[in-house]
N, C-alpha and C positions, 0 to 999 in steps of 0.2 A: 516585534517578532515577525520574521519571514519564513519561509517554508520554501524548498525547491527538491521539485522532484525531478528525478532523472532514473534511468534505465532499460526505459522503455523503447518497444521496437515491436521484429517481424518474426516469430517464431513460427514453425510449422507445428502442426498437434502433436500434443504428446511430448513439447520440448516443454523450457524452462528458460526461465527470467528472473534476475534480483532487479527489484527496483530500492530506488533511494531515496530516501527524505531529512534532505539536510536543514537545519533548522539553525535560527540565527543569534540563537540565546539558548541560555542552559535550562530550559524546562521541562526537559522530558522528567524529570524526577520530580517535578511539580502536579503536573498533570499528563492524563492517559492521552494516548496520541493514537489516532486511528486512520486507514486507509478505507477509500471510498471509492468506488468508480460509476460513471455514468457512459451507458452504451446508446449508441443513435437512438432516438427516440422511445428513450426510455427513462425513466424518473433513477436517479443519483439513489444507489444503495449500497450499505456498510458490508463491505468486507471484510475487516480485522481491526481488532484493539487491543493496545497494549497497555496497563496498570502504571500511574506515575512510577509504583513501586519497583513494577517487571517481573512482579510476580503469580500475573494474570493475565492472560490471554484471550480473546473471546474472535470466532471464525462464524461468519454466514453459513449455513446447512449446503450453499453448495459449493463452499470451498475449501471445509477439512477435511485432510488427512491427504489436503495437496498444496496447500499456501501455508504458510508461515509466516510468522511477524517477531523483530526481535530489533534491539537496539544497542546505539554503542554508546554509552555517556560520553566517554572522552571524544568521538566525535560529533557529538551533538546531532547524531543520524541515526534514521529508524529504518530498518528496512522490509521487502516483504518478499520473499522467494516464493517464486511460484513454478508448480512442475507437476508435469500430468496436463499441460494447456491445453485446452480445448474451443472451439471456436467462440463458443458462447461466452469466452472469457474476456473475448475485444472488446473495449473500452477503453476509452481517458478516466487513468487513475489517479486518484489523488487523495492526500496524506492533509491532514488537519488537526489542530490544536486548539482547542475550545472553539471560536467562530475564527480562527484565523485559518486560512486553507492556499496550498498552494496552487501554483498555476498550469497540473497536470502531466501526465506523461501519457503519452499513446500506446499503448499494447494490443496486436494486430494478430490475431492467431489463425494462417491460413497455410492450406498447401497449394 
């Protein structure tokens, strides 16, 4: 199983981002799939997951009812919209499948 994220970039605040999580095998309906990010010196923490099923969703307290998480079976890709960016939101994200994780995307929120 691989994982590769992609979408990520330079927003100013207050914009938005989809990122991507393509993945290299049909698991997303096996297991829940989740995005993570880790900001400079600071410890890796969960931002969103999504239910093998996709009937379940679960958001960090400071990113609902601004990020989103949802997936596409047929392309074996999870994704994570984010809108409302705000600085605090830069980090290298990243998207993981039981202990398999990919190898990040950068998301930069400045003006």
């Amino acid at each position: 199983l691989q994982l590769v994220e992609s979408g990520g970039g330079l927003v100013q605040p207050g914009g938005s981002l989809r990122l991507s999580c393509a993945t290299s095998g049909s698991t997303l309906e096996e297991y829940a799939t989740g995005w993570h990010r880790q900001a400079p010196g600071k410890e890796r923490e969960a931002v969103a997951c999504i239910s093998s099923s996709g009937r379940s969703t679960n958001y960090a307290d400071s990113v609902k009812g601004r990020f989103s998480i949802s997936r596409d079976i047929a392309k074996n890709t999870v994704y994570l919209q984010m809108n409302s960016l705000k600085p605090e939101d830069t980090a290298v994200y990243y998207c993981n499948v039981l202990a398999v994780w990919g190898q990040g995307t950068q998301v930069t929120v400045s003006s």
